[in-house]
N, C-alpha and C positions, 0 to 999 in steps of 0.2 A: 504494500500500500504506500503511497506518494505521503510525504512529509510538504503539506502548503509552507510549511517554515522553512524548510531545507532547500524546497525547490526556488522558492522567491530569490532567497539569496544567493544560491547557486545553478538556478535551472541553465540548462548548456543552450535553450533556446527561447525566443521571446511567449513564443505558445504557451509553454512549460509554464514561467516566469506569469505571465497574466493568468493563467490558472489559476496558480497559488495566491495570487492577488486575490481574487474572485473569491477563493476558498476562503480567506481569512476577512470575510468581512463584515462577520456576525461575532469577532473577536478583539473585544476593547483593552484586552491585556497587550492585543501585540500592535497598537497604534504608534510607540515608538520605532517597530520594526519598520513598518510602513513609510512613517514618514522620513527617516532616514533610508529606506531602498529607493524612495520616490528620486532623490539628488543624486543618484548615482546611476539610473537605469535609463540607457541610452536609446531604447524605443517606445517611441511614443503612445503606442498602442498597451502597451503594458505599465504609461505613466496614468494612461487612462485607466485602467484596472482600477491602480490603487487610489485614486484619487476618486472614484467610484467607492470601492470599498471603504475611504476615509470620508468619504459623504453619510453613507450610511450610520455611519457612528456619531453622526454629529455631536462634538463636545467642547469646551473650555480645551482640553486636553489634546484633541485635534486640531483646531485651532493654532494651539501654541507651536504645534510641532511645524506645523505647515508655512507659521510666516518668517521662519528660519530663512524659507529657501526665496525669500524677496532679496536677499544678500547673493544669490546663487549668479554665477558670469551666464548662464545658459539664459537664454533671452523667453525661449517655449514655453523652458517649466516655469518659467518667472510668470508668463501670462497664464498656464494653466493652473498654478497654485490661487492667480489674482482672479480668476473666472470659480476657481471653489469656493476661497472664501466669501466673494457676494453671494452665494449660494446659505449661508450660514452666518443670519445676519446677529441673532442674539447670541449666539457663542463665539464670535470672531468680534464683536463691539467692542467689550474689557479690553483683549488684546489688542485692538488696534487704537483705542485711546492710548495703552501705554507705548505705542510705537510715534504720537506724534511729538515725543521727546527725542525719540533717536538721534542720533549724533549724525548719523549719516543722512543729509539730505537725498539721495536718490531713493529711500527706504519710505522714507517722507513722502515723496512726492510720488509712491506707490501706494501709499497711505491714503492720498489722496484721492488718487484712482480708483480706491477701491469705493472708499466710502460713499463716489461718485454712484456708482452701480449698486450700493447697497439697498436696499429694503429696511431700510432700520428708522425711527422715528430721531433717533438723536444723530443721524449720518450730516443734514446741514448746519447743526451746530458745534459740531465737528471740524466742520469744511471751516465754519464763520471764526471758530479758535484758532486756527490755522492760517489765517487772512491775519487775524488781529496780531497775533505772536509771534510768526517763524518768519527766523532772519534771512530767509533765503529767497530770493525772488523766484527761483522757479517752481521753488516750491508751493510758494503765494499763486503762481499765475496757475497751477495745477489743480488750487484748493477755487480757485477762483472759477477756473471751468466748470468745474461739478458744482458750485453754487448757481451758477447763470441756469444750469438745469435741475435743481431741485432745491434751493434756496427761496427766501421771502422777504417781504422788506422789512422785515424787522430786522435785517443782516446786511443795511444799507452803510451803518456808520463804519465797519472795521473797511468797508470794499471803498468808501469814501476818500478811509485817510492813508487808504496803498499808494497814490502817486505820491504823497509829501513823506513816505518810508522808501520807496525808489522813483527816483525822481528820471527815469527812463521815460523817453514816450510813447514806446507800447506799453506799457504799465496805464499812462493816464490815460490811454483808448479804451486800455480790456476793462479799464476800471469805471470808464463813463457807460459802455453796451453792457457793462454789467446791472450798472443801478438803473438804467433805463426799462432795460429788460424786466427787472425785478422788482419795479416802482407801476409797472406794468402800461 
């Protein structure tokens, strides 16, 4: 009989390997397996596996493991970890609050993108803490996208005082069709 644990890790093919995916996905003890296989498994079709299997378990727990791989150089899994998490919008919220401290702005400004696509009730003021706070401009103009589409005018004043925080003039355009838009 097949080991889903043996084979994940070691299957000699991608079939094998998304099997064992598939197999373990009514198994919330082995969510650390998973999500550390997921950064390392170089077909797509079996990153889909596990990302399927880690859907089904939706938790805090998966969550956490998953937005590791926002850090990953692999550009795919970046989008396909950033297309699960919208998918799991009350157990990936906590953690992505505490990612809009991250030190690393690109992480940030995935942060952003996600919360854009999220389904969450607190995703625009999120985005609007993001506008007000982070010292990064692109990370502003990313928080600032996802506001034009699901923000309200109560989130006029942070989007107001972005051109006198960068004083760019794409900054004072995206920040005039923003409050326009949102001022309705």
């Amino acid at each position: 009989m097949s080991d889903p644990v043996r084979d994940l890790v070691a299957g000699a093919d991608a079939a094998t390997r998304r099997r064992a995916a598939q197999n373990l996905r009514e198994t919330p003890e082995r969510i650390d397996l998973l999500c550390e296989r997921l950064g390392e498994e170089p077909d797509a079709s079996v990153r889909a596996a596990i990302l399927i299997s880690l859907l089904r378990m939706k938790s805090l727990a998966v969550a956490a493991g998953l937005v590791g791989h926002l850090r990953s150089e692999n550009a795919a899994l970046r989008s396909e970890v950033m297309e699960a998490l919208q998918d799991m919008p009350d157990d990936v919220e906590p953690v992505l609050e505490r990612l809009l401290e991250d030190p690393d702005s690109d992480v940030r400004i995935f942060v952003a993108n996600i919360l854009n696509g999220l389904a969450h009730p607190r995703a625009p003021k999120l985005l609007a803490r993001l506008i007000a706070r982070d010292p990064h401009v692109n990370v502003c103009m990313a928080a600032l996208d996802g506001l034009m589409e699901i923000g309200d005018p109560s989130m006029t004043a942070a989007i107001a005082d972005l051109p006198r925080r960068f004083p760019e003039p794409f900054v004072a355009f995206a920040a005039t069709a923003a409050l326009k838009r949102l001022k309705g």
